[in-house]
N, C-alpha and C positions, 0 to 999 in steps of 0.2 A: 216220600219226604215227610210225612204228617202221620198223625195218629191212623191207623185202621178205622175208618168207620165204615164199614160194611161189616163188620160182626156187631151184636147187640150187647149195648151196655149189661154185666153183673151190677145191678139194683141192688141185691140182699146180702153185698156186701158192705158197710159203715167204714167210712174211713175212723181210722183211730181221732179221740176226741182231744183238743187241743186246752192249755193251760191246766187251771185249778184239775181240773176233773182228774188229770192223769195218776196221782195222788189224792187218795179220797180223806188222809188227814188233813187240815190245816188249824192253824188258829188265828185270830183277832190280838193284835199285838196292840199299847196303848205307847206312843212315840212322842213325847212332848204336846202336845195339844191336838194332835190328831192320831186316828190308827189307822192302822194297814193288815192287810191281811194278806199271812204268809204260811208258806212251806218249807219244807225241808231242802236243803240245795239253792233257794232263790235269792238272787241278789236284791237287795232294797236300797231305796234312797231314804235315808231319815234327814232329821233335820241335826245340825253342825252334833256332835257329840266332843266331851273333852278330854278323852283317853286316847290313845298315843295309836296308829298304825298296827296295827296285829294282835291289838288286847282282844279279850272275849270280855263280852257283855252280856246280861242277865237282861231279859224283858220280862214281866207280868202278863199271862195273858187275860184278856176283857171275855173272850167267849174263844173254845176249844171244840172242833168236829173232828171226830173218827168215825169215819164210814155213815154207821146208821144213829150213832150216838152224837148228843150236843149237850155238851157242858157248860154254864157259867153261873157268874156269882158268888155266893160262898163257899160251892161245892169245888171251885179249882182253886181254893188256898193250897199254896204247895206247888203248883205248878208253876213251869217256865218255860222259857225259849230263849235259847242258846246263839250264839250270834257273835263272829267275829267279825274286827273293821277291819276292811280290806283297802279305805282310800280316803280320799275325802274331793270334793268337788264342787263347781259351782255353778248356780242357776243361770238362767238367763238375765240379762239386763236391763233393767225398767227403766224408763225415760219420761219425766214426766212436767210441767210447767204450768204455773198459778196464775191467772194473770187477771188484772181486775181493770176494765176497760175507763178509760178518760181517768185514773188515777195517779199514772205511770206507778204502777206497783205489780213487776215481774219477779217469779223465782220459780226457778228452775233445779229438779231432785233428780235425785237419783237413787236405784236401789238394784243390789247383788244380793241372793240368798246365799248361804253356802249349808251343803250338806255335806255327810256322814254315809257311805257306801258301806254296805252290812252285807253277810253272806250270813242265812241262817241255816247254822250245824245241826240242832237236834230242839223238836219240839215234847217235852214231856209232861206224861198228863198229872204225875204227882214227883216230887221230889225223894 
């Protein structure tokens, strides 16, 4: 019904390594006030964008890895990452209430984020 355990575990095998690693490029993307850090193929949540469904978009990278090399600064003037929107979407819902005690003075907020779903196409290290 169950695994074998009466043969001995293969130890000096590594299972293959999961996320960033499996791609040794990435870079450091700068997204409206914060950044993220992506690869080739990986879907992103950014924050809301104002181009239409299917447009490609240009990002700036902050800092650039391939393999054993690290790039930033002035040295990646020229480079980009490539990036279509594939949706858009939205956050979770905040629920939130002020309330200032023996004054009767209540209010009550609320808040939705809404992002930008990106898929990025191709990171390049100069233009």
């Amino acid at each position: 019904m169950g695994a074998d355990l009466s043969s001995p575990r293969d130890c000096s095998v590594r299972p293959e390594p999961i996320g960033y690693y499996r791609n040794p490029m990435y870079a450091v993307i700068r997204v409206g006030t914060s950044q993220e850090r992506v690869t080739e193929g990986q879907v992103v949540r950014v924050d809301l964008r104002p181009e239409e469904i299917g447009a490609d978009v240009q990002f700036e990278p902050v800092l650039l890895v391939d393999g054993d090399s690290v790039v930033a600064g002035p040295a990646l003037k020229g480079a980009t990452v490539s990036a279509k929107i594939i949706g858009d979407e939205k956050g979770p819902k905040i629920r939130a209430l002020t309330y200032k005690a023996k004054a009767i003075q209540r209010k009550r907020w609320g808040h939705r984020q809404k992002y930008s779903t990106v898929e990025i196409l191709k990171i390049s290290p100069k233009a």
